[in-house]
MARTOR-245847 format. One record per residue: residue in one letter; x, y, z of N, C-alpha, C in turn. Coordinates in steps of 0.1 Angstrom, whole numbers, plus 2048, in hexadecimal, padded with zeros to 3 digits. Layout:
N
<rec residu="A" n_east="X" n_north="Y" n_up="Z" ca_east="X" ca_north="Y" ca_up="Z" c_east="X" c_north="Y" c_up="Z"/>
...
END
This chain:
175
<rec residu="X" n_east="B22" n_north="2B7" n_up="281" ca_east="B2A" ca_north="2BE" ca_up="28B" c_east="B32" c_north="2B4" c_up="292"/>
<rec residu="X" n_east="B3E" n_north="2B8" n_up="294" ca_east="B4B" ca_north="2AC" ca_up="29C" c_east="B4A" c_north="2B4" c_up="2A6"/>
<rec residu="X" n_east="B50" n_north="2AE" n_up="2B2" ca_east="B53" ca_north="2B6" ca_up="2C1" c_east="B5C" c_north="2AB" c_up="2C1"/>
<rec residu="X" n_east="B68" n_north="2B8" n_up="2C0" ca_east="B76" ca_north="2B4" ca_up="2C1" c_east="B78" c_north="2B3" c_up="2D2"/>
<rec residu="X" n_east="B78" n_north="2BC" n_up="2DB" ca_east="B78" ca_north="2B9" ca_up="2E8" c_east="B6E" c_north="2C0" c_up="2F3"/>
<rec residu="X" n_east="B6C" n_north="2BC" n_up="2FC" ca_east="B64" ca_north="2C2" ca_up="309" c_east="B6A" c_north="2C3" c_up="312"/>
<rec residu="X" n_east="B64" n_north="2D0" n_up="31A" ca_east="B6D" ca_north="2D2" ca_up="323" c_east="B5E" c_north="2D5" c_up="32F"/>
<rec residu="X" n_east="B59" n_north="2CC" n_up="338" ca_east="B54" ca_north="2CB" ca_up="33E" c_east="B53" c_north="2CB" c_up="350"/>
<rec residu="X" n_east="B53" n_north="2D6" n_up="358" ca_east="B59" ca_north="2D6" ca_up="365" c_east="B50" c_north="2C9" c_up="370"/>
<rec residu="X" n_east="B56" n_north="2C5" n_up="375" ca_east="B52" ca_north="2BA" ca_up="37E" c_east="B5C" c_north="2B5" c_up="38A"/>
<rec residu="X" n_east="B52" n_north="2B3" n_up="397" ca_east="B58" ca_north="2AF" ca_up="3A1" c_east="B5F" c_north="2A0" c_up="3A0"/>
<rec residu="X" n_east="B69" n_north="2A3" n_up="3A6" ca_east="B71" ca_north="294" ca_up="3A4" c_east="B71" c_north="290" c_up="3B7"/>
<rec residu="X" n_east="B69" n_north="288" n_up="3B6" ca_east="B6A" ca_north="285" ca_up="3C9" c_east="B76" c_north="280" c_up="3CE"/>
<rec residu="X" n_east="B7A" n_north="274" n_up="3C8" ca_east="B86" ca_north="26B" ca_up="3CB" c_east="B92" c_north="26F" c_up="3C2"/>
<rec residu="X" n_east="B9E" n_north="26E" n_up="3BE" ca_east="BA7" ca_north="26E" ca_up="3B6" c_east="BB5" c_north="263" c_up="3BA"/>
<rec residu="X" n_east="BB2" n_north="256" n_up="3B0" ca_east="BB7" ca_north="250" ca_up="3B6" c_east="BC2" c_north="24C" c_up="3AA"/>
<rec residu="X" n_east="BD1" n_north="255" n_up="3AD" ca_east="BDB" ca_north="252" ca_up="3A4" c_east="BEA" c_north="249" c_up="3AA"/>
<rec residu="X" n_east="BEC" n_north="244" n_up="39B" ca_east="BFC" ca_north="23A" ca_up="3A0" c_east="C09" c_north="23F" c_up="391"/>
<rec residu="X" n_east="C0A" n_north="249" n_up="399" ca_east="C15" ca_north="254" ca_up="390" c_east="C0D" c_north="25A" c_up="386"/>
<rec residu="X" n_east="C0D" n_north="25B" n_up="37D" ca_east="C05" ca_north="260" ca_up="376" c_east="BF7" c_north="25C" c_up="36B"/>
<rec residu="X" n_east="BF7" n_north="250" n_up="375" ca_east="BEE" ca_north="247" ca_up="370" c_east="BDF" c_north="249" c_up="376"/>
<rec residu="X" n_east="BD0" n_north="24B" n_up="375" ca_east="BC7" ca_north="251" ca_up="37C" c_east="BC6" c_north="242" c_up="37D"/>
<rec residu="X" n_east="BB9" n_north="23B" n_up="388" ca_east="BB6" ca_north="233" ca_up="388" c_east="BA7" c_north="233" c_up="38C"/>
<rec residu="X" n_east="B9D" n_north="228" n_up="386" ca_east="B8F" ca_north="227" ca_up="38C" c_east="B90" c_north="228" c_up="39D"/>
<rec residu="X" n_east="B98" n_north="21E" n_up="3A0" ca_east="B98" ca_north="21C" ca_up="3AD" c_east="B9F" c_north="212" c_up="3B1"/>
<rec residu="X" n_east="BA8" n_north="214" n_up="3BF" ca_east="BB2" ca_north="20C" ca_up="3C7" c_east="BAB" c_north="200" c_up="3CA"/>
<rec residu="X" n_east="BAA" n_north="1F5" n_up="3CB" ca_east="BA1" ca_north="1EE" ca_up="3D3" c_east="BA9" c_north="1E8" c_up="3DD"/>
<rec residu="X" n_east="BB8" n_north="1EA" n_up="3DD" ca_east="BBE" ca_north="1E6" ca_up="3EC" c_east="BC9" c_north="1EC" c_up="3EB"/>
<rec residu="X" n_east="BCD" n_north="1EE" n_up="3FB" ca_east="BDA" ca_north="1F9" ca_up="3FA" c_east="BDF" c_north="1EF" c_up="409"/>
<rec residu="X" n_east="BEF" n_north="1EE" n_up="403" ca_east="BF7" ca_north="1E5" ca_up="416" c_east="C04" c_north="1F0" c_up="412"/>
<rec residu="X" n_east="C04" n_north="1F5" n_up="422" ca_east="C11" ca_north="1FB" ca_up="424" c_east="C17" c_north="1F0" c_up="42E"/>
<rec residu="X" n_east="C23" n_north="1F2" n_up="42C" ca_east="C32" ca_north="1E5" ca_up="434" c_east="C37" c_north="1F1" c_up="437"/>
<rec residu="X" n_east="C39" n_north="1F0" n_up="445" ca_east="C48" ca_north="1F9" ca_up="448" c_east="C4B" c_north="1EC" c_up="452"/>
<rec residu="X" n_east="C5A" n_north="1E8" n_up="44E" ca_east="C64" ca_north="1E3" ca_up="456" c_east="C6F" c_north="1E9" c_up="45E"/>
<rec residu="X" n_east="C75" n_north="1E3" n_up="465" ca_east="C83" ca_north="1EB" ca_up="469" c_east="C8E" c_north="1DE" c_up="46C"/>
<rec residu="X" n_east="C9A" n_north="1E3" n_up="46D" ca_east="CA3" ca_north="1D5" ca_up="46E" c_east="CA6" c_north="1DB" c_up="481"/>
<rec residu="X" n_east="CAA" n_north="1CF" n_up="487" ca_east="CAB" ca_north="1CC" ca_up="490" c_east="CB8" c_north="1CC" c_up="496"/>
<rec residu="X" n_east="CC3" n_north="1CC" n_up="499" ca_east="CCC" ca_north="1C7" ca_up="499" c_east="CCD" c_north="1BD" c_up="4A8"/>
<rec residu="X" n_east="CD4" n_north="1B0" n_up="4A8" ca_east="CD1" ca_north="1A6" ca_up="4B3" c_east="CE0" c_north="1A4" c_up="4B4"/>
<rec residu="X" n_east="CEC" n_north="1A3" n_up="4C0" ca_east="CF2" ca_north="19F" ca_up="4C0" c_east="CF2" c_north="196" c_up="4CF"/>
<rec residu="X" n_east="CF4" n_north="18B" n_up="4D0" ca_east="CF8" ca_north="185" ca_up="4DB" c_east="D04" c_north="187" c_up="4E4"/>
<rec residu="X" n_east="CFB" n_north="187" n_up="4F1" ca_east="D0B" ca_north="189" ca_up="4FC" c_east="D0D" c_north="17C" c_up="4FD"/>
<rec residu="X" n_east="D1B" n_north="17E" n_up="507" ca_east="D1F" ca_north="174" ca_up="50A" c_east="D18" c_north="170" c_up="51C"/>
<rec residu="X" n_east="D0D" n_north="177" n_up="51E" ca_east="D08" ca_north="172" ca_up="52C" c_east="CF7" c_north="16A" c_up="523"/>
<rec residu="X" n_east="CFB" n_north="16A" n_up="517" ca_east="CED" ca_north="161" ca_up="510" c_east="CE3" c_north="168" c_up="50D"/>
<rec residu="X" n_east="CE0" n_north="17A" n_up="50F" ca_east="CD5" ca_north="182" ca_up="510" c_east="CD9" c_north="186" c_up="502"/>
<rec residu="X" n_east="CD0" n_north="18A" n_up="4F7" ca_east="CCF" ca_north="192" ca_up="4ED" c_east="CD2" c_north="1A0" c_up="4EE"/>
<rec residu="X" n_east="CD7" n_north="1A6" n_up="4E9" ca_east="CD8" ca_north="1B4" ca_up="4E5" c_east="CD5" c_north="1B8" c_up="4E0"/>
<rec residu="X" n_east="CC9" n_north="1C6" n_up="4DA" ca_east="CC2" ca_north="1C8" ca_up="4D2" c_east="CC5" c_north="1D5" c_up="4D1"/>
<rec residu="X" n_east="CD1" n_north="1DE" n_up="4CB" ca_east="CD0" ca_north="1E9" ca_up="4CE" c_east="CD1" c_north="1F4" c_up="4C2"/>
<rec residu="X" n_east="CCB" n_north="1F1" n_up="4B4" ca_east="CCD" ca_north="1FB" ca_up="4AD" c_east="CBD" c_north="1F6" c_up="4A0"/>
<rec residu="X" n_east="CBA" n_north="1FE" n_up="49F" ca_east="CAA" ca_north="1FD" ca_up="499" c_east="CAE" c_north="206" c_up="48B"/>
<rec residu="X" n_east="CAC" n_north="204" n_up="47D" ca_east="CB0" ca_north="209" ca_up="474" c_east="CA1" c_north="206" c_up="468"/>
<rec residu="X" n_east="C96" n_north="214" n_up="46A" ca_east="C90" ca_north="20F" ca_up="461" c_east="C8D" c_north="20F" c_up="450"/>
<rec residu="X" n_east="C89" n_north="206" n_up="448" ca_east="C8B" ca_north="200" ca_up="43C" c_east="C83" c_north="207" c_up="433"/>
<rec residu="X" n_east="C86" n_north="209" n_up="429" ca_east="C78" ca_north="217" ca_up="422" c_east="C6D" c_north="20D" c_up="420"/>
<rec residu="X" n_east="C60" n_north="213" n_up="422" ca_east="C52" ca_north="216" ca_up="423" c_east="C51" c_north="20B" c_up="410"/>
<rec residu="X" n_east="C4A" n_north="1FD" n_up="413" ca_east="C48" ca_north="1F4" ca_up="40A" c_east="C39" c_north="1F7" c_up="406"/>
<rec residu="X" n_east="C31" n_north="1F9" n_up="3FB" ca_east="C21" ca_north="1FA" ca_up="3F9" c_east="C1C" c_north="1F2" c_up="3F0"/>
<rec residu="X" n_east="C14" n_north="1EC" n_up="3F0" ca_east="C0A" ca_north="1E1" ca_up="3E6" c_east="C00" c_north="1E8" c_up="3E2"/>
<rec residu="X" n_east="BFF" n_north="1E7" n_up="3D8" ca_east="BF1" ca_north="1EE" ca_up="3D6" c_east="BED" c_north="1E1" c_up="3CB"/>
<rec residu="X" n_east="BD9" n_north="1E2" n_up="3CB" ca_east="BD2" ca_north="1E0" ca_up="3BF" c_east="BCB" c_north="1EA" c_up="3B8"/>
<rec residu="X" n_east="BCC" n_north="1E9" n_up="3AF" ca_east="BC3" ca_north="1F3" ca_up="3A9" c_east="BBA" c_north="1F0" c_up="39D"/>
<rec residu="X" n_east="BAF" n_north="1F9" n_up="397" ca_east="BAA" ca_north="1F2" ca_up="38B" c_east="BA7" c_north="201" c_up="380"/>
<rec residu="X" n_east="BA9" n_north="1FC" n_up="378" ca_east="BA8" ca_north="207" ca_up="36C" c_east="B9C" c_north="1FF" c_up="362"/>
<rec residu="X" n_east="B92" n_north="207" n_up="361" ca_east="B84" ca_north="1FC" ca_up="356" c_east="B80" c_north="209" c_up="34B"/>
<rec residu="X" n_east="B7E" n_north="204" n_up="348" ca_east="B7A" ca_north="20C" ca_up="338" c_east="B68" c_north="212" c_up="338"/>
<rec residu="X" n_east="B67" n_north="211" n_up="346" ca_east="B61" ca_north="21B" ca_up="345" c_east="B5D" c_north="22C" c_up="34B"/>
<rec residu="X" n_east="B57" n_north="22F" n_up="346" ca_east="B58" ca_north="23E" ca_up="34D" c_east="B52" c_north="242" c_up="35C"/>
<rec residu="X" n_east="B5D" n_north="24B" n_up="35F" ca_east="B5D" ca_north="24B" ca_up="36D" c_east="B58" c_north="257" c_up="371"/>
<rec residu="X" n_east="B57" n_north="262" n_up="369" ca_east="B4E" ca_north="26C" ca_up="36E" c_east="B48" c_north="273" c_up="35B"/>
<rec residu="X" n_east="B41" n_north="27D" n_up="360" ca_east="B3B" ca_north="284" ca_up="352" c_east="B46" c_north="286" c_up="348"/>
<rec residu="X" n_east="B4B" n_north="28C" n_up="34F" ca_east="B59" ca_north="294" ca_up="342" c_east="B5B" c_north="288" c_up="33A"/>
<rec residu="X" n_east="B5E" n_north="27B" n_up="33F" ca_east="B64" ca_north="26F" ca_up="338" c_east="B57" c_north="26C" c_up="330"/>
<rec residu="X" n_east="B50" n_north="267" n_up="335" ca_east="B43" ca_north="264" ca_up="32E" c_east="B3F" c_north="26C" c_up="321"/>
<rec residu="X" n_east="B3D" n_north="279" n_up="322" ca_east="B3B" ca_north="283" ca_up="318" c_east="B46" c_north="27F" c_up="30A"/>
<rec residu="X" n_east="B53" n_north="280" n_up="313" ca_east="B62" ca_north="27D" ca_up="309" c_east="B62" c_north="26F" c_up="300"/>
<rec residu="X" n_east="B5B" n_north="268" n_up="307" ca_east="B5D" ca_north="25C" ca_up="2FF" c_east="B4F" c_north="257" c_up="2F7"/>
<rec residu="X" n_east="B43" n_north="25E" n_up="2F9" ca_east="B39" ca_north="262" ca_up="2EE" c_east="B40" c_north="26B" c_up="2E1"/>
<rec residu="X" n_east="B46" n_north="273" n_up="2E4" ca_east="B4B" ca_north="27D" ca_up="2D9" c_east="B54" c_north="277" c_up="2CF"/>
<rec residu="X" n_east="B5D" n_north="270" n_up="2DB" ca_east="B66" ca_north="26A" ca_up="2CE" c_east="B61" c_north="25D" c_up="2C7"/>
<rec residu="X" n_east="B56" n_north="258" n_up="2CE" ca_east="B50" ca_north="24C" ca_up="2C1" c_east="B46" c_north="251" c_up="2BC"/>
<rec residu="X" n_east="B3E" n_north="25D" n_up="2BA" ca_east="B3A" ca_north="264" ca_up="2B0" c_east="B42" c_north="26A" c_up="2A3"/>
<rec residu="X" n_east="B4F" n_north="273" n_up="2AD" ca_east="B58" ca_north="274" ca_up="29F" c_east="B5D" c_north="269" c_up="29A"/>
<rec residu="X" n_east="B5D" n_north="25F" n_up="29D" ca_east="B63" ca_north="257" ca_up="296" c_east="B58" c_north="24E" c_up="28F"/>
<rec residu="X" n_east="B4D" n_north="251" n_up="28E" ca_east="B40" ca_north="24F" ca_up="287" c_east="B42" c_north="255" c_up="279"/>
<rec residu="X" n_east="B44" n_north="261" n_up="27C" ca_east="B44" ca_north="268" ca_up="271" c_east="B4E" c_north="26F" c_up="267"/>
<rec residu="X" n_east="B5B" n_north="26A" n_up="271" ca_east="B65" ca_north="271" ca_up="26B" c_east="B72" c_north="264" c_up="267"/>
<rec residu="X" n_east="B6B" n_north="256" n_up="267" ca_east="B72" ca_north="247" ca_up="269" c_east="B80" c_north="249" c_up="26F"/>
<rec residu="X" n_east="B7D" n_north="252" n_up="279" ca_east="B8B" ca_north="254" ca_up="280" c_east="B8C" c_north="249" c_up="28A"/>
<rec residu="X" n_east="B96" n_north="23D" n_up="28E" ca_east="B96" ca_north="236" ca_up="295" c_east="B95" c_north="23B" c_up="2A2"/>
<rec residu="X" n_east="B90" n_north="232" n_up="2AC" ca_east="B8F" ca_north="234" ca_up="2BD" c_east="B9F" c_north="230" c_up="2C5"/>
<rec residu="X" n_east="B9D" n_north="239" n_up="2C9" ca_east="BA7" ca_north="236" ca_up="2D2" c_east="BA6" c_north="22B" c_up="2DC"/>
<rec residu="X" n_east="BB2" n_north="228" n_up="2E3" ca_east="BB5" ca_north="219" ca_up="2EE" c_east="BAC" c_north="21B" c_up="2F9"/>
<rec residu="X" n_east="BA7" n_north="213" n_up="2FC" ca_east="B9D" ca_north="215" ca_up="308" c_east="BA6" c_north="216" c_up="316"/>
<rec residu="X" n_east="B9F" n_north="21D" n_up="31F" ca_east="BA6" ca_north="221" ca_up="32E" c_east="BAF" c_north="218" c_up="332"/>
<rec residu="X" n_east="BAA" n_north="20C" n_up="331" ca_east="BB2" ca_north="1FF" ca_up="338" c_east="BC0" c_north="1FB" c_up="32D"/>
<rec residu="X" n_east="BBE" n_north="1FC" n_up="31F" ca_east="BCA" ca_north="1FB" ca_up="31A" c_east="BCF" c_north="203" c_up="31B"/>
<rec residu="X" n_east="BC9" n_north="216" n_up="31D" ca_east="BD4" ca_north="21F" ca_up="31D" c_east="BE0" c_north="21B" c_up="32B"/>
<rec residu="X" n_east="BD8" n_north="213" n_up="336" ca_east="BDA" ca_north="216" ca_up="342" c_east="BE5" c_north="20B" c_up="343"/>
<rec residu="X" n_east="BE3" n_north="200" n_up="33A" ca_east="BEE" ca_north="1F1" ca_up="33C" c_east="BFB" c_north="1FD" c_up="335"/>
<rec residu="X" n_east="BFA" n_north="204" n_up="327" ca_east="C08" ca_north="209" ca_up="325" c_east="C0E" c_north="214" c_up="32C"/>
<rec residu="X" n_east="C07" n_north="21B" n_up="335" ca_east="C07" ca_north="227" ca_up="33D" c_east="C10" c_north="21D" c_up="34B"/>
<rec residu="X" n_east="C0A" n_north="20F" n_up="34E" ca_east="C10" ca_north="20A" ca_up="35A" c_east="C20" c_north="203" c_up="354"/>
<rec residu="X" n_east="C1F" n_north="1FD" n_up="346" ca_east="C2A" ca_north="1FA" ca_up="343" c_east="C38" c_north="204" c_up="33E"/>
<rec residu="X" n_east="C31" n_north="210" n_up="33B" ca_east="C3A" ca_north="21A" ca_up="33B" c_east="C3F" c_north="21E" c_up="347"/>
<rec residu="X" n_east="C3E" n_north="222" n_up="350" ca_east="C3F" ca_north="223" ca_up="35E" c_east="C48" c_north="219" c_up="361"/>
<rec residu="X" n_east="C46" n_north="20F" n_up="360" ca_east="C51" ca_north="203" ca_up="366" c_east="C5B" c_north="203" c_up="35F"/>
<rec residu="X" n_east="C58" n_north="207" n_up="350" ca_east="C68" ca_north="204" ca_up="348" c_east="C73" c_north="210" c_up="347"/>
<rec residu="X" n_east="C6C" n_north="21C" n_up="34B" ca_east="C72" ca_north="227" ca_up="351" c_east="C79" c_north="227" c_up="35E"/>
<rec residu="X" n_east="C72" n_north="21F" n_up="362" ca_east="C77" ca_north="21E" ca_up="375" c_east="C76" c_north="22B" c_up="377"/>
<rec residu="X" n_east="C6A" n_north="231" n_up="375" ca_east="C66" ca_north="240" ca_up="37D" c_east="C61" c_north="23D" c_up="38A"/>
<rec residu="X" n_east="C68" n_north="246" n_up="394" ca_east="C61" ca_north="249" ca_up="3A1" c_east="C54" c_north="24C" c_up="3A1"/>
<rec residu="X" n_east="C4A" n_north="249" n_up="3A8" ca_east="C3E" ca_north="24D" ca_up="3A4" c_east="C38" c_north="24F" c_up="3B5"/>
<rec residu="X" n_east="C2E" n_north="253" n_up="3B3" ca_east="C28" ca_north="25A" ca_up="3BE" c_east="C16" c_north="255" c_up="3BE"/>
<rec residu="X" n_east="C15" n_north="251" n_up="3C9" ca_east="C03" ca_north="24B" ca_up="3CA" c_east="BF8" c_north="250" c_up="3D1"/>
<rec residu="X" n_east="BED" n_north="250" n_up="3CE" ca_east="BE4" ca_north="257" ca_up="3DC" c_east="BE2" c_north="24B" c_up="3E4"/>
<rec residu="X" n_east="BDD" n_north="24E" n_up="3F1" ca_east="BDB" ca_north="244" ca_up="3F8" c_east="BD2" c_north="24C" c_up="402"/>
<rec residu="X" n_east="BC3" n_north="243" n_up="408" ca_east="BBD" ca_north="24A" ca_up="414" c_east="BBB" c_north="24F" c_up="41F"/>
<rec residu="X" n_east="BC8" n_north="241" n_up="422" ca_east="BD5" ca_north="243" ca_up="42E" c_east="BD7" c_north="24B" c_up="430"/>
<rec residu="X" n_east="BDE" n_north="253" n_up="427" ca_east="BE6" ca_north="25F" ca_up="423" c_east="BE3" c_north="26F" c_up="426"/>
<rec residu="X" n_east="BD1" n_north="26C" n_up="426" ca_east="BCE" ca_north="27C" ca_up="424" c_east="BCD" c_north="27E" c_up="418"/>
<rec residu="X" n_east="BD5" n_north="28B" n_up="417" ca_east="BD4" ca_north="297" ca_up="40A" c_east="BE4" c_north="292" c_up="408"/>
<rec residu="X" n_east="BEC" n_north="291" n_up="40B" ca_east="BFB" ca_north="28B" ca_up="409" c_east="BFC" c_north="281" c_up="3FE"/>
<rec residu="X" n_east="C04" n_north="27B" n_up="3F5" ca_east="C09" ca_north="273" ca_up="3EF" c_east="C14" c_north="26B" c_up="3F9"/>
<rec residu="X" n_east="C13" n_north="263" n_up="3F6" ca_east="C21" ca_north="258" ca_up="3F4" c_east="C28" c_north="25D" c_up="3E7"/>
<rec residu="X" n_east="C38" n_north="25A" n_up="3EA" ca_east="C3C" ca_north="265" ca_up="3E0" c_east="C4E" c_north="258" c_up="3DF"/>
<rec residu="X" n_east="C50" n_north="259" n_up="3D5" ca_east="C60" ca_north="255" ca_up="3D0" c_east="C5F" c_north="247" c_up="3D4"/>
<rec residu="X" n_east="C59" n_north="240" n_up="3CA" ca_east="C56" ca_north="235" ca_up="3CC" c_east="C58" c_north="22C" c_up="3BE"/>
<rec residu="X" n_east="C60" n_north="222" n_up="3C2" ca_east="C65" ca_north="219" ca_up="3B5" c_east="C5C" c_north="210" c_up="3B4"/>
<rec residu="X" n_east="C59" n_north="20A" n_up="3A8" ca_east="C4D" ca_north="1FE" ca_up="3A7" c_east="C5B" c_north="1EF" c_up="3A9"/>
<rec residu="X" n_east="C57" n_north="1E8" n_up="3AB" ca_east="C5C" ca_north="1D9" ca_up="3B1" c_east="C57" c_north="1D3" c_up="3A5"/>
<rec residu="X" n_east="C4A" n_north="1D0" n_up="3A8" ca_east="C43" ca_north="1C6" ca_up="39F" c_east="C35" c_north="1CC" c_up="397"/>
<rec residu="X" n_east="C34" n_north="1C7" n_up="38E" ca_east="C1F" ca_north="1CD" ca_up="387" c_east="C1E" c_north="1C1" c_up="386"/>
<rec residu="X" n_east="C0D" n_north="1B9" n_up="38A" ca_east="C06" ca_north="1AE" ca_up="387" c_east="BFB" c_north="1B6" c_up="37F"/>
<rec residu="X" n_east="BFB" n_north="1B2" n_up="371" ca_east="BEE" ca_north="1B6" ca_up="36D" c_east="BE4" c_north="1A9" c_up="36A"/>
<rec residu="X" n_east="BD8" n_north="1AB" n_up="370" ca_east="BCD" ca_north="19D" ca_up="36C" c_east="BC3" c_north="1A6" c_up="362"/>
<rec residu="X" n_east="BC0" n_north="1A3" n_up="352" ca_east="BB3" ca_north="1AA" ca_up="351" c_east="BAD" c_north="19E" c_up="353"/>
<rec residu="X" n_east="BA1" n_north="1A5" n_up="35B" ca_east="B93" ca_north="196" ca_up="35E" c_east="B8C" c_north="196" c_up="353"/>
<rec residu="X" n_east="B89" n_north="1A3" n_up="34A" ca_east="B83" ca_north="1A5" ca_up="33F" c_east="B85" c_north="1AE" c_up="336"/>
<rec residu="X" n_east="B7F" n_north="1B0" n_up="32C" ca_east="B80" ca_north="1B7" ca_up="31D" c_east="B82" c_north="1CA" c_up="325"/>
<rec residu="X" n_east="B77" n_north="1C9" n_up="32E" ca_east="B76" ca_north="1D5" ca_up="32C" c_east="B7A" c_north="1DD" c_up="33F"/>
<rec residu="X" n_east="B8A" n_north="1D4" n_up="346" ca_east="B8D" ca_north="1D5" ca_up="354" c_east="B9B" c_north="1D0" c_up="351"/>
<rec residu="X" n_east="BA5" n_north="1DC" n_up="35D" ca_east="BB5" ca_north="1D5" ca_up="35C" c_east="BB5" c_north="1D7" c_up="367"/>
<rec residu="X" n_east="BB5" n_north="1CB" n_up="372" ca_east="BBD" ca_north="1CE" ca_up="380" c_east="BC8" c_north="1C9" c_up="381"/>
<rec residu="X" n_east="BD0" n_north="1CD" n_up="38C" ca_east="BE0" ca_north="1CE" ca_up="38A" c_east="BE5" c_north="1D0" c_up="399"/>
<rec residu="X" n_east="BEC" n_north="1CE" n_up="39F" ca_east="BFA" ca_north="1CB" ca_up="3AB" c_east="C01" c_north="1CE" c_up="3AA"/>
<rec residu="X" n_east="C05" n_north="1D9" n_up="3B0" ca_east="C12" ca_north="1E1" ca_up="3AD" c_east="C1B" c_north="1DE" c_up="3BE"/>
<rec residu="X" n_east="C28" n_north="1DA" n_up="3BE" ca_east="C2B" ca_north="1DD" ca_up="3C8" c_east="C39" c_north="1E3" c_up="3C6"/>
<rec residu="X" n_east="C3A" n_north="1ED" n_up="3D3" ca_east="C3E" ca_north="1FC" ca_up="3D3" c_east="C4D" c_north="1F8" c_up="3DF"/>
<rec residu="X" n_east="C53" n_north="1FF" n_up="3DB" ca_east="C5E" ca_north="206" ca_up="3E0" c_east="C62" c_north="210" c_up="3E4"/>
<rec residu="X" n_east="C61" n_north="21A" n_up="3F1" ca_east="C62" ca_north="229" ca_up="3F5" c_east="C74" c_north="225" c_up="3EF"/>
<rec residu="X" n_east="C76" n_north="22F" n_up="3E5" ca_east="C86" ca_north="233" ca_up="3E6" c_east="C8A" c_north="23E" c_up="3EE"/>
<rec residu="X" n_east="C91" n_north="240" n_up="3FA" ca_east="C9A" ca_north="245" ca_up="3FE" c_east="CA8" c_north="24B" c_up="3FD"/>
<rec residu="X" n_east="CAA" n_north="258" n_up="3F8" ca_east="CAF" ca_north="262" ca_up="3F4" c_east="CB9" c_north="26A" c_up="3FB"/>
<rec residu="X" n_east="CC1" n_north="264" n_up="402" ca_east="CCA" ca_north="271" ca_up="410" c_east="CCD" c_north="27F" c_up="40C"/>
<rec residu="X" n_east="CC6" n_north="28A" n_up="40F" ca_east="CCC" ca_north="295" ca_up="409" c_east="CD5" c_north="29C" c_up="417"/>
<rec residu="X" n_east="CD6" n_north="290" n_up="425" ca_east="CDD" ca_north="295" ca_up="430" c_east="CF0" c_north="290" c_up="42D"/>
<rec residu="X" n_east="CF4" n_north="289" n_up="420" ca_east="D00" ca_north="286" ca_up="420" c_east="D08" c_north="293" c_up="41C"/>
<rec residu="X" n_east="D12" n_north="295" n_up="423" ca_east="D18" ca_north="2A5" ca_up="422" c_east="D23" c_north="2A3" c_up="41F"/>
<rec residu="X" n_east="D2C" n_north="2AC" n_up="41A" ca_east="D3D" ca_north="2AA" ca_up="415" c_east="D42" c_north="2B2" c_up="422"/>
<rec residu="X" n_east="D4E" n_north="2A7" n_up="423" ca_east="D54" ca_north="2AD" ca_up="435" c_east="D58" c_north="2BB" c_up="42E"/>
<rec residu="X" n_east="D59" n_north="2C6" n_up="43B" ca_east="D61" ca_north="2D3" ca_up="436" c_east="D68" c_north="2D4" c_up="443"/>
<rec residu="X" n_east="D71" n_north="2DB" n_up="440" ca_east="D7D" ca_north="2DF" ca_up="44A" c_east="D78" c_north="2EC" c_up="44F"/>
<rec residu="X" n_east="D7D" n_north="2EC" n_up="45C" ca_east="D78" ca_north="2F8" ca_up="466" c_east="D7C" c_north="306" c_up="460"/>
<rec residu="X" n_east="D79" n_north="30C" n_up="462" ca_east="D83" ca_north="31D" ca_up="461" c_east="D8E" c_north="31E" c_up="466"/>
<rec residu="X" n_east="D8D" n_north="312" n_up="46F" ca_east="D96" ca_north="317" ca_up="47B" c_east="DA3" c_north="30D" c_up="472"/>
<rec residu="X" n_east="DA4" n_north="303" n_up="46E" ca_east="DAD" ca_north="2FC" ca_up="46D" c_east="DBB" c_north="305" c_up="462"/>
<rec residu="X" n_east="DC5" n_north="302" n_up="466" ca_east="DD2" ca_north="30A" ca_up="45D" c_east="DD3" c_north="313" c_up="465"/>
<rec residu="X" n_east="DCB" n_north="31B" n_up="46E" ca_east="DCF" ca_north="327" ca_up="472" c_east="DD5" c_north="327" c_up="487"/>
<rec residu="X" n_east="DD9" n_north="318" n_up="489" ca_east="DDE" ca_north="31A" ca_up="497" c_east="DEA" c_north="31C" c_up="494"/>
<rec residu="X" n_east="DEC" n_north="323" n_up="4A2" ca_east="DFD" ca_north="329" ca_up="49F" c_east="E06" c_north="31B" c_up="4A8"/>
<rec residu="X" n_east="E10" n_north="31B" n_up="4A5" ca_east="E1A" ca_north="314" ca_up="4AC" c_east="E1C" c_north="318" c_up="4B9"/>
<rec residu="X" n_east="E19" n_north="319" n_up="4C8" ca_east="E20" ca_north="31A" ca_up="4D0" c_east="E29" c_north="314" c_up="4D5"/>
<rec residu="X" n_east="E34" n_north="31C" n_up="4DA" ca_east="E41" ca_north="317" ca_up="4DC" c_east="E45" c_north="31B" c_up="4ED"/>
END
């Protein structure tokens, strides 16, 4: 007998994803928000400080992706498939951590926006966010941790095309 797939219901407590990538677990999250300042000097020698412009929302993250199973459903899934492949010399698929190095290098070479959980956050995502940089360290055979640092892109959907009044063309000449 093969068991091609399982479909087993289970609570997932945490859900900790970076676009479409699931992960074991974040092990560090830094949000940066900056803003620019503007400084101009009088001429009585006092600074002027009068326009504050803030800079999109910068994020670091760590994270780790390990090869091994993180709840039943996975566990179950990956008995099944090295059984079938006991019996059926079907080869094994890439373990979590290499699915997860080509899943993070796809992502970067697309330059997709991607979207993260965070605990900060709530129930909310962080959302439209460009990757900067990926550090990946594997420490071992069977663990990929990695450094992502993030860029909120910023999107104006308030830039508007001038329109002319109703009114304009229609004043009369007084004379």
């Amino acid at each position: 007998m093969i068991i091609d797939s399982l479909d087993i219901n289970y609570f997932d407590f945490e859900k900790n994803e970076f676009g479409s990538l699931e992960l074991d677990a974040y092990t560090e999250q830094k949000i940066t928000l900056n803003s620019l300042v503007s400084k101009d000097a009088l001429e009585t020698g006092e600074v002027l400080a009068d326009a504050i412009v803030n800079q999109p929302m910068q994020i670091t993250v760590k994270g780790l992706i390990s090869d091994l199973a993180q709840n039943y459903k996975e566990e179950l899934e990956m008995i099944a498939e090295a059984v079938t492949a006991v019996f059926t010399s079907k080869a094994l698929t890439a373990s979590k951590s290499v699915k997860g190095w080509q899943k993070l290098y796809k992502l970067w070479e697309d330059k997709q926006l991607i979207s993260i959980t965070s605990p900060i956050n709530g129930e909310d995502t962080f959302k439209d966010l460009a990757i900067e940089s990926i550090e990946v360290e594997v420490t071992s055979l069977k663990a990929l941790q990695f450094t992502a640092k993030l860029t909120q892109v910023l999107i104006s959907s308030n830039i508007k095309k001038p329109t002319l009044s109703s009114e304009v063309g229609n004043q009369s000449v007084r004379g």
